[in-house]
matplotlib code that plots the C-alpha trace (Angstrom):
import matplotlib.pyplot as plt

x = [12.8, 9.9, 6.6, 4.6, 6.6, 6.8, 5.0, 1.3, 2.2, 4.3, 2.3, -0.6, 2.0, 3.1, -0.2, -1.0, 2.3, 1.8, -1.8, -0.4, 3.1, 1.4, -1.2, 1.0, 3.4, 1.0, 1.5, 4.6, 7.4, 5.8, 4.5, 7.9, 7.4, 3.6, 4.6, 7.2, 4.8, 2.7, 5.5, 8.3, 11.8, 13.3, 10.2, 9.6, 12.8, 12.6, 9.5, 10.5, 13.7, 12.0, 9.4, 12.6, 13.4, 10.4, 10.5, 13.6, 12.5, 9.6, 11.0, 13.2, 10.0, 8.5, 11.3, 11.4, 7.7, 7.1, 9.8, 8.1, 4.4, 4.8, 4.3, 0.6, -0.7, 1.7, 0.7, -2.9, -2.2, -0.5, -2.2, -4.9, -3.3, -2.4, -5.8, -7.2, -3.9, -4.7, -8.9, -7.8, -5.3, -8.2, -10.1, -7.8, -7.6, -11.2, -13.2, -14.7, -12.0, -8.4, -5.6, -2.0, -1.5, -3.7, -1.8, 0.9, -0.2, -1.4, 1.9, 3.8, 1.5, 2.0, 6.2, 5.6, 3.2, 5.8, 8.6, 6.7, 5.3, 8.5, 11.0, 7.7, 6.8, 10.4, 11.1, 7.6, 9.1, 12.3, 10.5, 9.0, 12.1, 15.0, 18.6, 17.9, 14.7, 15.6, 18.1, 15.2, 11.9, 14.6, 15.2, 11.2, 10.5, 13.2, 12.0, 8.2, 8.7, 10.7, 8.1, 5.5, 7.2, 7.6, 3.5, 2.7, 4.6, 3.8, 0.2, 1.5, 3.4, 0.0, -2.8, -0.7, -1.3, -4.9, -6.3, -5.1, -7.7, -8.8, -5.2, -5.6, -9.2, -7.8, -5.1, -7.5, -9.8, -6.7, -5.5, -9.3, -8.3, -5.2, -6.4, -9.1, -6.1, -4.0, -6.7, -8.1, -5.5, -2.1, -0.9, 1.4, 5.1, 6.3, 5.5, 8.1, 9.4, 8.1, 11.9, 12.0, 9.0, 11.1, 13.4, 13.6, 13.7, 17.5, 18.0, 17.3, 19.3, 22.1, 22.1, 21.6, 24.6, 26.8, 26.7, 30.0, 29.9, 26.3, 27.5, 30.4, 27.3, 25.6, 28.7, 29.1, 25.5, 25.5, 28.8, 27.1, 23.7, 25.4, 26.9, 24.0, 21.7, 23.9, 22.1, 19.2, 22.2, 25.7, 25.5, 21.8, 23.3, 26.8, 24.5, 22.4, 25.5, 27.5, 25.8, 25.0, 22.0, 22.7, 20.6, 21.0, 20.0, 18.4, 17.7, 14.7, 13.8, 15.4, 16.0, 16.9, 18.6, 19.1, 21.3, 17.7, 16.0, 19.1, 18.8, 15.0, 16.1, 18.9, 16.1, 14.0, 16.5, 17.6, 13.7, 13.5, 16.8, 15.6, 12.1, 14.0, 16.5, 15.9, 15.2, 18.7, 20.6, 18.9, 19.7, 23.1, 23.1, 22.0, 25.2, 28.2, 29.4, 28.7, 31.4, 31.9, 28.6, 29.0, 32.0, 30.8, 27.8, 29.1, 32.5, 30.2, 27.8, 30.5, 32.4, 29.0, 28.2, 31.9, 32.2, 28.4, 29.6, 32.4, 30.6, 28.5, 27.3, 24.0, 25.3, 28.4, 26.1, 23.4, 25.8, 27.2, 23.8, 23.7, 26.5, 25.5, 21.8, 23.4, 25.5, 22.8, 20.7, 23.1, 24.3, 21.3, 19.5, 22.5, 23.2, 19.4, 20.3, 22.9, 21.2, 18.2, 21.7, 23.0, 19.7, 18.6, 14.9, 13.9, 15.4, 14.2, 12.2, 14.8, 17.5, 16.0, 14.7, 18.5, 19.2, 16.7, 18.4, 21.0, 18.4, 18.6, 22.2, 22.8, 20.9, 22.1, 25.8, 24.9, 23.0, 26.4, 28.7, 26.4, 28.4, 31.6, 31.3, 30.9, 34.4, 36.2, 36.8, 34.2, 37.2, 37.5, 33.9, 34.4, 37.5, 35.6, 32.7, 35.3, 36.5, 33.0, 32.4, 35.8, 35.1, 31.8, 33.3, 35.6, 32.6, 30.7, 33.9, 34.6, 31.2, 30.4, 32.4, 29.9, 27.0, 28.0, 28.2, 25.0, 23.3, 25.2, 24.0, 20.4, 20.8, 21.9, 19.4, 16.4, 17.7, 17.6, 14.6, 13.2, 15.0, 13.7, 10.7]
y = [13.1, 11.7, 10.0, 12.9, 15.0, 12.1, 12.9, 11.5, 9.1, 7.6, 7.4, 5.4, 3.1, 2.0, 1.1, -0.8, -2.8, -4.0, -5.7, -6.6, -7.9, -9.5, -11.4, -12.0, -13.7, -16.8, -18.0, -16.5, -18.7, -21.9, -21.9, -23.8, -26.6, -26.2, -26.6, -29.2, -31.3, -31.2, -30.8, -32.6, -30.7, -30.5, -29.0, -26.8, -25.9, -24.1, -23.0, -20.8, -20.1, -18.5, -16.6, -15.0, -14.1, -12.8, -10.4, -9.3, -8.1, -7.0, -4.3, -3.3, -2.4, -0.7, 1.4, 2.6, 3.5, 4.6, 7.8, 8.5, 8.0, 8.5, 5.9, 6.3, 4.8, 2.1, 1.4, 1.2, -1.3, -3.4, -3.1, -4.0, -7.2, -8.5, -9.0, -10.4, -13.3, -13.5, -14.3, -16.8, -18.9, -18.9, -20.4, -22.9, -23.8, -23.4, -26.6, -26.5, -26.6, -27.5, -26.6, -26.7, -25.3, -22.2, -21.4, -21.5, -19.4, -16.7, -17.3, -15.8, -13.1, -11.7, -11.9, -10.2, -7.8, -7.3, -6.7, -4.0, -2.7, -2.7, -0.6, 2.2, 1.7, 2.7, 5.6, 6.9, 6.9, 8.2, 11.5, 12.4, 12.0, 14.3, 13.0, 13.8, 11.7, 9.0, 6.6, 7.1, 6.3, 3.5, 1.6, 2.0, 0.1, -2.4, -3.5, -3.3, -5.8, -8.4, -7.9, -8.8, -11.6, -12.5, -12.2, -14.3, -16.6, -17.8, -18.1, -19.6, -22.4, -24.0, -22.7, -23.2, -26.8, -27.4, -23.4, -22.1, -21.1, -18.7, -17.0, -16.3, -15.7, -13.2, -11.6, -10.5, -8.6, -6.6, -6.1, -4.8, -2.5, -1.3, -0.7, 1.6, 3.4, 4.0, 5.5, 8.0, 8.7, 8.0, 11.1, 11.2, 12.1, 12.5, 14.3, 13.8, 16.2, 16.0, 15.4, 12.0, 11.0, 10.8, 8.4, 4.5, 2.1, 1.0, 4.3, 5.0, 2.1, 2.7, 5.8, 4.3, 1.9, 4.3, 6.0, 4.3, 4.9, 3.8, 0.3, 0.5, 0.1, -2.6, -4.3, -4.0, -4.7, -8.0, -8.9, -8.0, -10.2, -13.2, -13.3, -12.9, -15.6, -18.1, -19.3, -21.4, -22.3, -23.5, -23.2, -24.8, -27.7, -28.1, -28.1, -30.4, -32.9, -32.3, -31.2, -34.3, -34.1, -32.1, -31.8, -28.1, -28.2, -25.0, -26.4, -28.7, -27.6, -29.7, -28.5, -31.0, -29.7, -31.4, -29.8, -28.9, -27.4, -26.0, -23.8, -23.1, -21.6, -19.7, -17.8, -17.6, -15.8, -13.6, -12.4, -11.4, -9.9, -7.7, -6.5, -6.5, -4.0, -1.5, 1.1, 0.5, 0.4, 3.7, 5.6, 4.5, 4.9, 8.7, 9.4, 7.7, 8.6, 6.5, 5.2, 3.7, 2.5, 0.7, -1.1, -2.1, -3.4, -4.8, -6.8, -8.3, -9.4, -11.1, -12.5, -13.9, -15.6, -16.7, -18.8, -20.2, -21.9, -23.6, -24.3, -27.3, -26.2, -25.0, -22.0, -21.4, -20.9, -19.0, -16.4, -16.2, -15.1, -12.8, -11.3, -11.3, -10.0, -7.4, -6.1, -6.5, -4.1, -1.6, -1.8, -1.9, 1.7, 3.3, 1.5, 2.1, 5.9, 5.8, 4.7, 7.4, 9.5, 8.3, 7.6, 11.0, 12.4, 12.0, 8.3, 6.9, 4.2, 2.8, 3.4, 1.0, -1.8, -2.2, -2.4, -5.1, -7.1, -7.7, -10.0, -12.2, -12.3, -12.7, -15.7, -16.9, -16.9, -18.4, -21.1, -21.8, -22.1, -25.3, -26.6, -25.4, -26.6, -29.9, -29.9, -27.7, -28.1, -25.4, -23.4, -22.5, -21.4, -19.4, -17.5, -17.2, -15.8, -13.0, -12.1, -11.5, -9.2, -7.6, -7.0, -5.3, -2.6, -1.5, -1.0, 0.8, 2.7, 4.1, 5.1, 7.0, 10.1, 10.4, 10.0, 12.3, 14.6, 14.2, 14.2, 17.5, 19.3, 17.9, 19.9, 22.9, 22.5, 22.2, 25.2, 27.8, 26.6, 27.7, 30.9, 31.6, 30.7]
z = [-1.3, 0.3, -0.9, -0.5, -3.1, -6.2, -9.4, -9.0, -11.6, -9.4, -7.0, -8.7, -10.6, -6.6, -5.7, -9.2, -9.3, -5.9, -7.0, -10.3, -9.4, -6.3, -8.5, -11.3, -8.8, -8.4, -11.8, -13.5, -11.4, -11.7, -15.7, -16.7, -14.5, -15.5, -19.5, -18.5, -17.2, -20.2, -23.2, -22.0, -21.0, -24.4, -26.0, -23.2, -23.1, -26.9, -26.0, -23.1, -25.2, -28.0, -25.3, -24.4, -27.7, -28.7, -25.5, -26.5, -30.5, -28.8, -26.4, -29.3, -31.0, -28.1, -27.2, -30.2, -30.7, -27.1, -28.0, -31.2, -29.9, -26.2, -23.4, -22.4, -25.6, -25.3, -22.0, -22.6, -25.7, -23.7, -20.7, -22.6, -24.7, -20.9, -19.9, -23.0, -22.7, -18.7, -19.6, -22.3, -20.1, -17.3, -20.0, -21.1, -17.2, -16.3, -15.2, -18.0, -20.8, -20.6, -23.3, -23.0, -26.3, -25.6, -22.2, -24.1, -26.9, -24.6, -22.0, -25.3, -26.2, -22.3, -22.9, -25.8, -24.3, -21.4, -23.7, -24.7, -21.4, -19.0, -20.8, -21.9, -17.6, -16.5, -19.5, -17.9, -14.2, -15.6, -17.3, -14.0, -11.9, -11.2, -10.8, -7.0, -6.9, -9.4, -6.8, -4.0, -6.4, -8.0, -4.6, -3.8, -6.9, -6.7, -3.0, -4.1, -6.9, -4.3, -2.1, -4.3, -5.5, -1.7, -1.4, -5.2, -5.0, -1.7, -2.2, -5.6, -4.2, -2.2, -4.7, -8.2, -9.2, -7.6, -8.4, -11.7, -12.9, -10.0, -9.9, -13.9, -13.1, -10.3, -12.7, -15.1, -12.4, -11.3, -15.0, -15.2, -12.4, -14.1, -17.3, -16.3, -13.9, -16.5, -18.7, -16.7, -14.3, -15.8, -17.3, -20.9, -19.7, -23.4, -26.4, -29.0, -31.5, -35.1, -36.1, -33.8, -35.4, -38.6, -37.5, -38.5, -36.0, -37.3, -37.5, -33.9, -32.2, -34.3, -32.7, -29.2, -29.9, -31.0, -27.3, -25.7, -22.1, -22.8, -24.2, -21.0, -19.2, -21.2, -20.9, -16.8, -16.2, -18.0, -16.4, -12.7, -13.8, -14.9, -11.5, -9.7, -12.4, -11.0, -7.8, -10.6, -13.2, -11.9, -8.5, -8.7, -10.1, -8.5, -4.7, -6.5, -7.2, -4.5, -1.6, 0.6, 2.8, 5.8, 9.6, 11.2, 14.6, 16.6, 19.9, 19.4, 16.0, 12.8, 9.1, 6.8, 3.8, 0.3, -2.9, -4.4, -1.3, -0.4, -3.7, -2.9, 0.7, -0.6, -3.1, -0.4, 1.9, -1.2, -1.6, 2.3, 2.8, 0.3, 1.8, 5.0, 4.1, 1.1, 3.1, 5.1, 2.0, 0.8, 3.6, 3.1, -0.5, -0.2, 2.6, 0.9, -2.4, -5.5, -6.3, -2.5, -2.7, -5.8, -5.5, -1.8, -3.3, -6.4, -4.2, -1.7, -4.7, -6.3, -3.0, -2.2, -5.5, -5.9, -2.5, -3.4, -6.2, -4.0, -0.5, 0.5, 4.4, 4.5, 7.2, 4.9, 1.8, 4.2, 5.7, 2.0, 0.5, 3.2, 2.1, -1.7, -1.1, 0.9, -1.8, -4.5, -2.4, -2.8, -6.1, -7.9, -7.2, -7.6, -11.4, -12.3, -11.6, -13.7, -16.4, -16.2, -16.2, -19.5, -21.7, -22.8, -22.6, -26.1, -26.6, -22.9, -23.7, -26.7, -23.9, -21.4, -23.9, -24.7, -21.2, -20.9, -23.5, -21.0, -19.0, -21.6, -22.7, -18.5, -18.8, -21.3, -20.0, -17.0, -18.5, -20.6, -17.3, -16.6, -19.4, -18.1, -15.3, -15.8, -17.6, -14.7, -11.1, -8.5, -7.2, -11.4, -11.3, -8.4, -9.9, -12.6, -10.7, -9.2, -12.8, -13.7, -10.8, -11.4, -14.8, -14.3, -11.7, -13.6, -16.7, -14.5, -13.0, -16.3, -17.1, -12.8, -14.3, -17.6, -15.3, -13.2, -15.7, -18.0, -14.5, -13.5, -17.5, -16.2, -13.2, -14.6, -17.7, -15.4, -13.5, -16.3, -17.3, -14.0, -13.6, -17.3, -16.3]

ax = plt.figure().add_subplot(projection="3d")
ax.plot(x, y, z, "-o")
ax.set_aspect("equal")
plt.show()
């Protein structure tokens, strides 16, 4: 597979998510400290909490109505909903007119609008990939978006406070851009059946929830992403308690490290290990088997994660997220492709907006092992870290042979279809 032979949509949705990821990176990262500032923790703390929520419901809906409508309608909706929230918070942070309350108003409509768009975005990449293609198109996606967030919020962190309203003003220009993209050049990748149209929305995720190794997978993804959402829960907060300030010396040159900064560097590394080698991990990805790949990926993850949550040297915890970013790189393309594997054609989009679900639920366990970890000593967390990892290899152990499979009947179905042809 090479660029040359993806589907043109493809092609075009490479080119627009590097504008709009790049953009949207300016301002995305830093609106909790930006409603903090202006709400208070608690309140902003509900706030963002029910922004997640409302995602959540939201990509249920869109799921559902992407496979009975097909995904270039809901793509122009929201598409379209984005830029009208992006022009209202440059308004409410114009020089002209400030309102908290408005950014926030519009902040929610874009999670809700994003609920919406990402799972209808990746059911659309999925119907135009093969299971040969889909690992390869996958890993190009996955080290676009950390480049991008690389780019945004760089420019972000000096521009943010003192230039809002030029990076929303700038969002809604590109939004501009990829509104008109998607409706003249974005072609539909799904016409559904007049039978799916038939089906309730209960109806249809009952359905999607009654697939097992599809819930195995649920089950091992969320395992593998509370692992990983550790670095801004507990282990943000045990470096922030326990890390004294340390000086690391290279020659003449001085970094002076803090629990907080520390936490700031180790993202930072995390986002340019990334960049820096996708296209290594591919090529491996595409000459070992699966399942080596995997639980490569998925042990140094978790052996990563499990001695950050225990060490306190800046080169300890450094070489550690090394070894963590490493194994994220690996695991992930080859998990996405499972999951184009499992969800079939007509029930793509209500597939994926499950599997976005587990974002939340990931956080949501990592944000409890603050708690726990107040009450229990760091080498607990860190066993507890490797029990995590453990238990999502063996979910997504059970679930490589289905895969295989469904992708094999794929395979076979797409060949007939071309010999009938």
């Amino acid at each position: 597979m090479t660029f040359r032979q993806l589907h043109p949509n493809i092609k075009i949705r490479i080119y627009v998510m590097f504008a709009f990821g790049t953009v949207q990176a300016t301002t995305m990262p830093f609106m909790a400290i930006y409603f903090s500032r202006q709400f208070g923790l608690e309140l902003t703390g509900s706030l963002l909490a029910a922004t997640m929520f409302a995602g959540m419901m939201s990509g249920a809906w869109g799921g559902y109505a992407a496979d009975r409508f097909g995904r270039r309608k809901l793509m122009i909706l929201s598409e379209f909903i984005f830029l009208l929230s992006y022009v209202w918070m440059a308004i409410a942070n114009s020089p002209w007119y400030h309102s908290a309350a408005v950014t926030f108003a519009a902040f929610l409509m874009q999670n809700l609008c994003w609920g919406v768009y990402g799972p209808v975005d990746d059911a659309m990449i999925l119907d135009v990939t093969n299971a040969d293609s889909r690992q390869y198109v996958f890993a190009l996606f996955y080290w676009l978006i950390n480049l991008t967030m690389a780019v945004g919020t760089s420019i972000g962190a000096v521009f943010f406070n003192t230039a809002r309203f030029f990076l929303f003003a700038s969002m809604s220009v590109v939004l501009v851009g990829t509104l008109l993209t998607t409706i003249f050049f974005i072609q539909e990748t799904h016409h559904p059946h007049a039978t799916m149209q038939d089906e309730g929305i209960l109806y249809k995720y009952r359905r999607v929830l009654s697939d097992r190794p599809f819930l195995l997978m649920l089950f091992a993804g969320t395992m593998t992403g509370t692992v990983e959402m550790q670095l801004t829960n507990y282990i943000g907060v045990h470096l922030s308690f326990a890390m004294p300030p340390h000086v690391v010396h290279l020659g003449q040159w001085a970094a002076h490290f803090s629990g907080l900064n520390m936490v700031g560097f180790l993202q930072t590394e995390n986002t340019l290990i990334v960049v820096l080698s996708a296209s290594m991990a591919l090529v491996v990805a595409q000459r070992w088997p699966d399942g080596v790949v995997l639980a490569l990926g998925i042990g140094m993850n978790t052996v990563g994660y499990a001695v950050m949550c225990l060490a306190t040297s800046p080169w300890i915890l450094g070489v550690a997220m090394l070894v963590a970013t490493l194994g994220e790189v690996l695991r992930v393309p080859v998990t996405q492709a499972y999951m184009g594997d499992l969800a079939p054609p007509h029930a793509r989009s209500s597939y994926l907006a499950a599997t976005a679900m587990t974002f939340g639920l990931s956080r949501v366990l990592a944000s409890m092992e603050i708690s726990l970890g107040a009450h229990v000593p760091a080498w607990t967390m860190g066993a507890l870290t490797l029990a995590l990892g453990v238990a999502g290899f063996v979910g997504y152990t059970r679930v490589v042979p289905i895969a295989h499979a469904r992708r094999q009947a794929e395979c076979e179905h797409l060949e007939s279809d071309l010999t009938f042809d």
